[in-house]
C-alpha positions in Angstrom: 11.0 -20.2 10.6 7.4 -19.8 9.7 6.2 -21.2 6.3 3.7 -18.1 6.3 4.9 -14.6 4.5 2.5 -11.6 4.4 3.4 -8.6 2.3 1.8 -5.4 2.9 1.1 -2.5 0.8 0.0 0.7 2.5 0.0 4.0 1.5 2.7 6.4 3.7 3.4 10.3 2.9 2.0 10.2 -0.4 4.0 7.0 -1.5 3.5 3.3 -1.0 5.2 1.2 1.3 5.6 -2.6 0.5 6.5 -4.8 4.2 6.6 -8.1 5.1 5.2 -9.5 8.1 4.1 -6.7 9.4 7.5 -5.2 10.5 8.7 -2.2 10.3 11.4 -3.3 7.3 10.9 -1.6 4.3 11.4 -4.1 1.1 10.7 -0.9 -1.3 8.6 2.4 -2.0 6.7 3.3 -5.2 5.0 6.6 -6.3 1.7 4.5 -7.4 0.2 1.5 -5.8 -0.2 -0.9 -9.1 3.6 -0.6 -8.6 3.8 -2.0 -5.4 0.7 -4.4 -5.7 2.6 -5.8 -8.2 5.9 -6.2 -6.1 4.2 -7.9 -2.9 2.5 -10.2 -5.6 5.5 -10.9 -7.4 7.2 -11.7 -3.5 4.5 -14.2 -3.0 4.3 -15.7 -6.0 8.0 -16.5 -5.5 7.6 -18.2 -1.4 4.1 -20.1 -3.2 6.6 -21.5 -5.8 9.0 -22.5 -3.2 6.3 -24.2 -1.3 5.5 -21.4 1.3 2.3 -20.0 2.2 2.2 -16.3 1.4 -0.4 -13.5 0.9 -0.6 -9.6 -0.4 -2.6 -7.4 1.9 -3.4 -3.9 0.3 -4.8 -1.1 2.3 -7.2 1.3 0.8 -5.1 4.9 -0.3 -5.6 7.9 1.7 -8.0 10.3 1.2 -6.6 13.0 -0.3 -8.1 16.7 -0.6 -6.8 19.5 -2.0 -5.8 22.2 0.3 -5.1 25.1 -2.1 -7.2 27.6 -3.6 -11.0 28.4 -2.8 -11.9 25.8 -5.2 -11.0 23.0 -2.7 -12.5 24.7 0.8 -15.6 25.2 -1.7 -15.9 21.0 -2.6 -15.1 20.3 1.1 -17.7 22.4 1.8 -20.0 21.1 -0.3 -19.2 17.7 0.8 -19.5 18.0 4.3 -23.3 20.0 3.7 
């Protein structure tokens, strides 16, 4: 077994997703990302502690836009002139 744990917090649907190594397990899902920051930090503190190398890997959020109304074709417009 590796002595090397990544955790990984990415943003998926409008949630965040915490991972580990990169696989396609899900250890849990959070409405915010200081939520699940703090879960992939509190994972590695925990392997560090058991002598492990580990590290938290946060993706940037997704862009969001709003998608109703003319006020939010208006400031896509505006942003994209």
């Amino acid at each position: 077994m590796a002595d090397s744990n990544h955790y990984y917090v990415r943003p998926v649907a409008g949630v965040w997703h915490v991972t580990w190594n990169d696989s396609l397990e899900l250890i849990g899902s959070y409405p915010c990302q200081p939520e699940a920051v703090a879960l992939a930090q509190l994972l590695a503190r925990h392997m560090k502690s058991q002598g492990r190398h580990a590290e938290v890997h946060v993706a940037e959020p997704e862009v969001r836009r709003p998608t109703w109304g003319r006020k939010g074709l208006a400031a896509a417009a505006a942003v994209a002139a």
